[in-house]
DOTOR-479933 format. One record per residue: residue in three letters; x, y, z of N, C-alpha, C, CB in turn. Coordinates in steps of 0.05 Angstrom, whole numbers, plus 32768, in hexadecimal, padded with zeros to 4 digits. Glycine has a CB too. Layout:
<atoms>
ALAXYZXYZXYZXYZ ...
</atoms>
This chain:
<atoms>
UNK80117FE880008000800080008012801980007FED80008019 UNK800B802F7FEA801E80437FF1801C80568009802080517FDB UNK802F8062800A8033806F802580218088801D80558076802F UNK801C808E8008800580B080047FFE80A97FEE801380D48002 UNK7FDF80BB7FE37FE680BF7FC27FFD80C77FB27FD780CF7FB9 UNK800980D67FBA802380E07FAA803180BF7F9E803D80F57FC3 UNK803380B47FB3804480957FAE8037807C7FAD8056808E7FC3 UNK8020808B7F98800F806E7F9E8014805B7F747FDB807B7FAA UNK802180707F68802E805B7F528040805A7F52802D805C7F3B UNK804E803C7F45806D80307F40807C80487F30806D80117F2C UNK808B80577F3B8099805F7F2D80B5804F7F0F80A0806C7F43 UNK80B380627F0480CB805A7EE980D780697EE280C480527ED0 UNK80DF80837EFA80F680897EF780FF809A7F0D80F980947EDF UNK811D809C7F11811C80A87F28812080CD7F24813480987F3B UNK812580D77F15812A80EC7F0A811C81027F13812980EA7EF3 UNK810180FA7F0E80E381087F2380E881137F3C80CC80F07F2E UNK80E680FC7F4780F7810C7F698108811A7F72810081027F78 UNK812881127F5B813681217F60812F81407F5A814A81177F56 UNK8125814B7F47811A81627F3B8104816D7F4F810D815B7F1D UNK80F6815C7F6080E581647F7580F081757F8B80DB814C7F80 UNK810681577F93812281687FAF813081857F9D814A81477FB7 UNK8140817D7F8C814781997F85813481AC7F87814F819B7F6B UNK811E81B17F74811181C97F7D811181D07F9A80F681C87F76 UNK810681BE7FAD810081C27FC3811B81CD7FD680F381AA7FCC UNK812881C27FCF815381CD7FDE814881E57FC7818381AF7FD1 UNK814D81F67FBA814D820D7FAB813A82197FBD8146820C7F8D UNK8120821B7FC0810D822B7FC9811382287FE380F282257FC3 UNK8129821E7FF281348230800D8144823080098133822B8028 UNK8152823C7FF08171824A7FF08183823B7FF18178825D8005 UNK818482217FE9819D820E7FEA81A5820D7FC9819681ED7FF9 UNK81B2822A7FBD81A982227FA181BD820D7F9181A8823D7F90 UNK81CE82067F9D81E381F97F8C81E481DA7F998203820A7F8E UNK81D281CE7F8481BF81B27F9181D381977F7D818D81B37F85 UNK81E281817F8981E881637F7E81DA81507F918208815C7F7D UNK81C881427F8081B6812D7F8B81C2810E7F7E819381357F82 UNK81BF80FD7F8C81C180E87F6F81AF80D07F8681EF80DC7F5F UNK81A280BE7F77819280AC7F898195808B7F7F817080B87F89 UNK8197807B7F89819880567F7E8180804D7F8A81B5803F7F8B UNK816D80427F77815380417F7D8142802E7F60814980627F82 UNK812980277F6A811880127F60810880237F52810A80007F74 UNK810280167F3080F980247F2580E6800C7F17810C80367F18 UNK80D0800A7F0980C27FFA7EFE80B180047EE680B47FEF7F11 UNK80AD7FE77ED280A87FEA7EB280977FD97EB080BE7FE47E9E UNK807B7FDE7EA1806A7FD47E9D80747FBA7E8680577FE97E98 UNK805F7FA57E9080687F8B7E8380477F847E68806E7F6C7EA6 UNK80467F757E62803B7F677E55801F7F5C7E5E804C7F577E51 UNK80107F5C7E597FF27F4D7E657FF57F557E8B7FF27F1D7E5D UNK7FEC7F427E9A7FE37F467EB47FFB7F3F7EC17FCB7F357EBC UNK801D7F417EB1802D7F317EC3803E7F537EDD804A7F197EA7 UNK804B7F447EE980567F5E7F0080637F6A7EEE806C7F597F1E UNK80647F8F7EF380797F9F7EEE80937F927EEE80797FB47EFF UNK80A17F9B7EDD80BF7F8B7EDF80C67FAB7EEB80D37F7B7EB8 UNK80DA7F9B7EFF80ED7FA67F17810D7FA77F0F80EA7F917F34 UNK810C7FC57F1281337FBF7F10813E7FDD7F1D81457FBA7EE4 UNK81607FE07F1E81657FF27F33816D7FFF7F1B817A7FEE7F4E UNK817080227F2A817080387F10817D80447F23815480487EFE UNK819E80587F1981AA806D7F2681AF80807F1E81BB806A7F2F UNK819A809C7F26819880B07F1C81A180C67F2A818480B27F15 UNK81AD80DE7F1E81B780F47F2D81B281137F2281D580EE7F2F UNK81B9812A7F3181AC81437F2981BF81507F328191814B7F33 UNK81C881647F1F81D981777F2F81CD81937F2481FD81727F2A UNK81D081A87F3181C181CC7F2481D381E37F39818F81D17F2D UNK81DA81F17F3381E6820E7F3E8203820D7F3A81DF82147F5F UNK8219820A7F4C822F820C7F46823E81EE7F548239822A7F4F UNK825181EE7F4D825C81D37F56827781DA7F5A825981BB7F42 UNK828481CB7F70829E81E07F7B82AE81B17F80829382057FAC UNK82C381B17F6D82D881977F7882E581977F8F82ED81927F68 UNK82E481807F9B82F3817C7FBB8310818A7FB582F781567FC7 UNK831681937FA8832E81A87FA7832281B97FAA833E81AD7F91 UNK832281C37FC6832781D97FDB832C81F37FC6834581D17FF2 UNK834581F17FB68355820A7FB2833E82147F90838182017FAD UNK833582017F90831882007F74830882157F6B830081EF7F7A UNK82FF82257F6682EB82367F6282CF82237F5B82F682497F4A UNK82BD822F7F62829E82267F5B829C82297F41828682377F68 UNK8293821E7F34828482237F128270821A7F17828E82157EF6 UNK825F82277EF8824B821E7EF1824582077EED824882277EE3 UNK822B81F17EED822681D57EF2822581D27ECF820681CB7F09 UNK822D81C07EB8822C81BA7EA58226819B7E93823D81C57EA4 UNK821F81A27E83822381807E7B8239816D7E7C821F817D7E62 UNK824B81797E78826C81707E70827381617E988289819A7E62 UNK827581737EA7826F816E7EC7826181597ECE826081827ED4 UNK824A81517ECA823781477ECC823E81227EBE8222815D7EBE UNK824581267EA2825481107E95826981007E9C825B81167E84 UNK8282811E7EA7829881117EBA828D80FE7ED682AC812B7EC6 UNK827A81087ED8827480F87EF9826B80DC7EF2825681087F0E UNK825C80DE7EDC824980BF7ECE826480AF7ECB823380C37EA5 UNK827980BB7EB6828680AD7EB3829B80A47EC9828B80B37EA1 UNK829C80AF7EDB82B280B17EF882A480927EFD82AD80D27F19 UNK828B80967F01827E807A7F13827980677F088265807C7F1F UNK827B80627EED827C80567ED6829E80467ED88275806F7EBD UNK82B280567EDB82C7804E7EDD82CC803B7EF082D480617EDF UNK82C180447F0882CF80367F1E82BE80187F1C82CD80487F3D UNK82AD800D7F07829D7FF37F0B82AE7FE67EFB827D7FF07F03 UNK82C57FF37EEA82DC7FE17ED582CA7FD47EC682F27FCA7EE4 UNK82BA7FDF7EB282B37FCC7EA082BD7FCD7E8282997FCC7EA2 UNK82AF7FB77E7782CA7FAF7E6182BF7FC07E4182CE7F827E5C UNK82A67FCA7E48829F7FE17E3382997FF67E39828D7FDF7E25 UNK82A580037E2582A5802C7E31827D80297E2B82C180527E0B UNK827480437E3D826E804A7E3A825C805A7E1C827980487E46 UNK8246805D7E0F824580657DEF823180817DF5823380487DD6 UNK823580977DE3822980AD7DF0821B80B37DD5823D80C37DFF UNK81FF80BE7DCF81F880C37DBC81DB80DE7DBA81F580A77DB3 UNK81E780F47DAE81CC81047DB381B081017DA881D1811B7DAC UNK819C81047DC1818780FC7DB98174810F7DC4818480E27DBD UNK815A810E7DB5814481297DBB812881107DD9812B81387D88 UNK812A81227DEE811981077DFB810881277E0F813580E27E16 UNK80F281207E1180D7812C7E2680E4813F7E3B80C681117E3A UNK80D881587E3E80E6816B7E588105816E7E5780E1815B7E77 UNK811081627E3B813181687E44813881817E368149814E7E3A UNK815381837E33815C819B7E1D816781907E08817181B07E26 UNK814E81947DEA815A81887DD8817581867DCC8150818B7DCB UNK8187819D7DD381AE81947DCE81BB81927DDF81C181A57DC2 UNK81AB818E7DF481C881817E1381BE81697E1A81CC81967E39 UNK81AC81527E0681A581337E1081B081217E038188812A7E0F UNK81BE81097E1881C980F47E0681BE80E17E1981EA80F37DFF UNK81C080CD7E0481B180B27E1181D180A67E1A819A80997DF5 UNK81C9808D7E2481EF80857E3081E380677E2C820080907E5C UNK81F680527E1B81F6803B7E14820D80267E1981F1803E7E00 UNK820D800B7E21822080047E2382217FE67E1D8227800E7E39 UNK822D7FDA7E0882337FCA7DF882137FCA7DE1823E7FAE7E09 UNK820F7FDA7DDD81FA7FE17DC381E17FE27DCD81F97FCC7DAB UNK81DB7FDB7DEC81C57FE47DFC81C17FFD7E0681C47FD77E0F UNK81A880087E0081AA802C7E0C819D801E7E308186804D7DF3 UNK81B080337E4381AA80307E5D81A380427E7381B980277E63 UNK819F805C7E61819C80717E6E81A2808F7E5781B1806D7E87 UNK81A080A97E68819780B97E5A81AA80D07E69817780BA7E59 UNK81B980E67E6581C981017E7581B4811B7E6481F781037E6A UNK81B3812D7E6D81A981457E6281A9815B7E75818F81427E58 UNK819F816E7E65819681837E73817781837E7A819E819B7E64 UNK8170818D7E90815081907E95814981AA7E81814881977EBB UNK813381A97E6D813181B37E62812281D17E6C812C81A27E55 UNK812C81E57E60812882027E738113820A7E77813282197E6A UNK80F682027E6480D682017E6B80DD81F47E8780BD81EB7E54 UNK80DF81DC7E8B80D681C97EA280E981D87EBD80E181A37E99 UNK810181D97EB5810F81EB7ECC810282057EE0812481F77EBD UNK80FB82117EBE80EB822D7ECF80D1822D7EE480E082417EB7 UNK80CB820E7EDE80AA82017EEC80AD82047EFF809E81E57EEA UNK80C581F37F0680D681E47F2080E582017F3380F781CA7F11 UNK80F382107F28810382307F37811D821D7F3080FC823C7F65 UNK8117821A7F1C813E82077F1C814F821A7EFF813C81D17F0E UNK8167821E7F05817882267EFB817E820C7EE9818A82337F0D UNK819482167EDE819982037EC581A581E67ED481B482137EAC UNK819581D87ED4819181B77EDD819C81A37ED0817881AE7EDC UNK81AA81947ED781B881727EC581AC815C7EC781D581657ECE UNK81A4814B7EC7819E812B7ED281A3811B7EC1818381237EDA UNK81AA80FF7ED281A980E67EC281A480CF7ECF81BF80E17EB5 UNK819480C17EBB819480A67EC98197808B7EBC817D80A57ED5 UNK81A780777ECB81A8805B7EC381A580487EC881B380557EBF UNK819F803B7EBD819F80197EC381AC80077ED081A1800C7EB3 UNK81A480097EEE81BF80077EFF81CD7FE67EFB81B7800E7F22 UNK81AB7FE07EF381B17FB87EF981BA7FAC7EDC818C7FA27F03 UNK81BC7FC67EC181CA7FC07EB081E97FBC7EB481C47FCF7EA0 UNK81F37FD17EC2820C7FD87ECA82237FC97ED182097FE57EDA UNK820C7FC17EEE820E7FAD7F0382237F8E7EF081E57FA57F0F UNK82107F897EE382067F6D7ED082237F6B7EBD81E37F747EB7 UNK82227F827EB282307F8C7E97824F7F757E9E82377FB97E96 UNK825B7F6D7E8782797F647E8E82927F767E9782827F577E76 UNK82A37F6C7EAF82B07F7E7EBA82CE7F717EB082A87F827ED9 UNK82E97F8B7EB582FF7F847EAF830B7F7E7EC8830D7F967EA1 UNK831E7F657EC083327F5A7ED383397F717EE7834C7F507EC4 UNK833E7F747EFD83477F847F1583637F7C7F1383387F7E7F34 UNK836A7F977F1483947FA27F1683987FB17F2383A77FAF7EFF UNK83A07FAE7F3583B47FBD7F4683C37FC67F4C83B87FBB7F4E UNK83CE7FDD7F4E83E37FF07F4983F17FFC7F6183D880057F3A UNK84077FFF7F5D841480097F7D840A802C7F7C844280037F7F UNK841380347F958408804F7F8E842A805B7F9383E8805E7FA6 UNK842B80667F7E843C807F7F6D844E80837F89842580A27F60 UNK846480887F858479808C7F98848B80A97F93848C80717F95 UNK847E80B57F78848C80C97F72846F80E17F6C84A380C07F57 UNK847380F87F74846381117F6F8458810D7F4F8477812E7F74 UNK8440811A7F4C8437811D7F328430813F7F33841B81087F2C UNK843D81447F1C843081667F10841B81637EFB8448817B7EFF UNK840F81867F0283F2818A7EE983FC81A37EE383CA818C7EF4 UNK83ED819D7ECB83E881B47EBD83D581BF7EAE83F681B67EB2 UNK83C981D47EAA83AB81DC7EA983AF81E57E91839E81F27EBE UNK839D81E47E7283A481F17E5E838681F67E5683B781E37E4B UNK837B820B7E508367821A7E438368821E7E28836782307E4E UNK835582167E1D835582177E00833582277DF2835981F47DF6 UNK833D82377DD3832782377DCB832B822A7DB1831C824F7DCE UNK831582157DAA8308820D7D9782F1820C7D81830A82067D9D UNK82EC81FF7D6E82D681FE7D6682C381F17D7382D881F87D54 UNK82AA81F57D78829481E37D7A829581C87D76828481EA7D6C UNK829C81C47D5E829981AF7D3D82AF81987D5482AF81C27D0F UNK82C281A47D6982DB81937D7082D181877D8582F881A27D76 UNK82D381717D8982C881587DA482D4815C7DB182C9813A7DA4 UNK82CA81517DD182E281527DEC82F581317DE582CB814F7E15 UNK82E6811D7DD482EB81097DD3830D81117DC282D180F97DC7 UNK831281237DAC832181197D96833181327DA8831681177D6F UNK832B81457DB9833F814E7DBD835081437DD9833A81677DBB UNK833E81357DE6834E81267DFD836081077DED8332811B7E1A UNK835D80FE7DD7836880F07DC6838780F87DC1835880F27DB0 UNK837E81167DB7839D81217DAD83B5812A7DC38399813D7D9B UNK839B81297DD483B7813A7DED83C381247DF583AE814D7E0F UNK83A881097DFE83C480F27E0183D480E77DF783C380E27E08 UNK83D680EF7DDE83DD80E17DC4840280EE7DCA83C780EE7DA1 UNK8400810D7DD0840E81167DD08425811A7DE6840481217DC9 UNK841181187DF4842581117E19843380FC7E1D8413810C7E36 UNK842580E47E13843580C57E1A842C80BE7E30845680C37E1E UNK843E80AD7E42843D80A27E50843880AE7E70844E80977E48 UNK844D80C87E6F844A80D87E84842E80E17E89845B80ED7E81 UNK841C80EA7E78840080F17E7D83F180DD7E9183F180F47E63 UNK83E580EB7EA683D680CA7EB183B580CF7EB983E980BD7ED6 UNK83B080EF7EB0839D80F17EB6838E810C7EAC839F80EC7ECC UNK837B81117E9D836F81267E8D8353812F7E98836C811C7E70 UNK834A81467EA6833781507EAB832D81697EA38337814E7EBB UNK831681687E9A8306817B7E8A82FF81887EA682EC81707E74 UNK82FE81A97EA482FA81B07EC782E481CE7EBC832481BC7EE1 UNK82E281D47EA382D881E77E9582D381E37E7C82E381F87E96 UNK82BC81E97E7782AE81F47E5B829C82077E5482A281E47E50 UNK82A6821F7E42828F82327E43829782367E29828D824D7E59 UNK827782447E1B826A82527E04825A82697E07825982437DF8 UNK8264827F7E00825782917DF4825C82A37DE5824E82997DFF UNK824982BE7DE3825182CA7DD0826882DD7DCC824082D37DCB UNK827182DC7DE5829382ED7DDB82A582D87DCF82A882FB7DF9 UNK82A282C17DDB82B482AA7DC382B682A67DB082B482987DC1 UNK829A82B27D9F828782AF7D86827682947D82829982B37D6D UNK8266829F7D70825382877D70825482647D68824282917D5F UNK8272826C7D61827F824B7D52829282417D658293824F7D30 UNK8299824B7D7C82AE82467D8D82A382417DAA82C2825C7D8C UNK82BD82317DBB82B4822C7DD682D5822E7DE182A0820B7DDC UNK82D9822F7DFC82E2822C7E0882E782147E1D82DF823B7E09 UNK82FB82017E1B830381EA7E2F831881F17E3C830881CF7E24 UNK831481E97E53832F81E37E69833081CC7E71833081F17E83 UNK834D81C57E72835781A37E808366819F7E93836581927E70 UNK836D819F7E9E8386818D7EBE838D81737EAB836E817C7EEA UNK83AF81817EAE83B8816B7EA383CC815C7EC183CB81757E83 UNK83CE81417EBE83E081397ED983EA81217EC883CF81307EFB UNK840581237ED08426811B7ECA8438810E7EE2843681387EC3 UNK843680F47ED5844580EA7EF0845A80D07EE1842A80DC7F0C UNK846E80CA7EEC848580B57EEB848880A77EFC849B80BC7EE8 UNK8479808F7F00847080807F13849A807A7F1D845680627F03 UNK84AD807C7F1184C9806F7F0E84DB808C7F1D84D380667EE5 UNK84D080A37F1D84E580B67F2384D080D57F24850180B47F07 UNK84DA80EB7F3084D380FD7F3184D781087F1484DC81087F46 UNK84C281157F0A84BE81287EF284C381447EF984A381267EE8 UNK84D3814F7EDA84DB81707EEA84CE81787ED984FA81807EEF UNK84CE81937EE084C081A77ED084BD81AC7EAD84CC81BC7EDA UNK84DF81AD7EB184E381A67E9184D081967E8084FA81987E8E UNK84D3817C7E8F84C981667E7E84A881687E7B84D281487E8B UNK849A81757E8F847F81787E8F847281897E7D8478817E7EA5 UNK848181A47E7D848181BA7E6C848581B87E50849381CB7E73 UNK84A681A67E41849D81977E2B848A818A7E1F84A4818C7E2A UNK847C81757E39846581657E27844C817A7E27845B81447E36 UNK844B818D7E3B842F81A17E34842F81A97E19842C81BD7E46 UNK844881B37E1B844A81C87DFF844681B37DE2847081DA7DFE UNK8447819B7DE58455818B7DCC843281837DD28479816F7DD0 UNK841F818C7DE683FD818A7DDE83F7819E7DD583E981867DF2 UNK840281B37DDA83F681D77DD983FD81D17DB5841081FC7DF1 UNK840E81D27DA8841881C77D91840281C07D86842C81B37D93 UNK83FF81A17D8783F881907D7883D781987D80840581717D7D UNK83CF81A77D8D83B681A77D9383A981C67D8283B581A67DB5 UNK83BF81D57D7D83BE81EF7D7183B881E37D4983E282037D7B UNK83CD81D17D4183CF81CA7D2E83BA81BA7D2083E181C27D30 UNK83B181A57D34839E81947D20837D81A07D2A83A2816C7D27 UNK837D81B67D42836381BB7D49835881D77D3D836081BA7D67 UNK837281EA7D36837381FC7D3A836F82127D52836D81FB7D2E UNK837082097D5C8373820F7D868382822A7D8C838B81F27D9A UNK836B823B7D998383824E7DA3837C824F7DC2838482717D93 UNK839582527DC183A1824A7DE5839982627DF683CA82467DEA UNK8392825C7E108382827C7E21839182817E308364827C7E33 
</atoms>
């Protein structure tokens, strides 16, 4: 028996609620809201048989978002943000197929910030923006969500577990800002930088993306953290500064990239 009318049907998705709590954290001033929830979601079956039951993990983020780096500035909440996190938690289950991302037009979203998310040729979920009609309903600022198929995930085939000592020598970063075309992927340009670093590169983070109209209408702006480490010996400056530049290069040349 449900506990009220409000909860008296099987829900099939969790997304609803989260969009419920946010408003509600906003309308007492908590404006910079990350929710994410693991929960039971249900799909109508065939003739008189039970709802089919399975787990769904969905999350929300809206206002600004500030990384456990202390020394960090807050930004704006974005799609790109929002993707890194899917894929952060995505990572740590080691499974043996990436991830497949594909844009798609779906109900209440924003028709150019939705992708469905698939994994070995099964779609399992959906990332977007809450679309800005539905936002303005809610008192919500520009809103993200996604949700997946947790018991696909779960299921999915995983890679052998390796274990690694942890690093005995310091690692350096380095931050490089770029402007590009639109037309240029995060995919083909995080391709070229590792292409270009080698071995020393051990780790690439997107920490910014912005568009607008002082950039012009064909251009965007990315930023990355780059981190450099020699698991065998301390790395100096020199050598770090070479491989940036030998990206700043090759990233100017085949993207046409100008550096900020």
């Amino acid at each position: 028996m449900p506990m009220s009318e409000e909860h008296s049907h099987l829900r099939t998705s969790i997304v609803p609620q989260l969009l419920k709590a946010a408003s509600y954290n906003v309308a007492r001033k908590n404006s910079n809201v990350a929710l994410y929830e693991l929960g039971t979601v249900f799909y109508a079956t065939e003739g008189d048989n039970l709802p089919l039951e399975t787990e769904h993990l969905a999350g929300l983020i809206t206002g600004n978002w500030r990384e456990t780096d202390w020394q960090k500035q807050e930004k704006k909440v974005d799609f790109f943000l929002l993707k890194g996190m899917v894929e952060g938690v995505v990572a740590k289950l080691g499974l043996e197929e990436a991830l497949e991302w594909k844009q798609i037009e779906k109900q209440d979203l924003h028709p150019g910030r939705t992708a469905s998310i698939s994994l070995a040729g099964e779609e399992i979920g959906y990332l977007a923006q809450i679309h800005p009609s539905l936002a303005a309903e809610l008192d919500l600022k520009e809103t993200y969500v996604f949700e997946l198929g947790a018991t696909q995930l779960l299921a999915a085939p995983k890679k052998a577990v390796a274990y690694h000592t942890i690093p005995r020598f310091p690692s350096m970063t380095r931050d490089i800002a770029l402007l590009v075309s639109k037309e240029v992927s995060q995919a083909a340009l995080e391709n070229e930088i590792k292409a270009q670093a080698g071995k020393l590169l051990t780790n690439i983070q997107l920490f910014d993306i912005f568009e607008g109209e002082k950039l012009g209408a064909d251009k965007k702006s990315m930023a990355y953290t780059l981190t450099f480490l020699d698991p065998e010996r301390t790395l100096t400056d020199e050598e770090v500064t070479k491989a940036n530049q030998a990206i700043v290069t090759a990233l100017e040349t085949k993207f046409d990239a100008v550096i900020r």
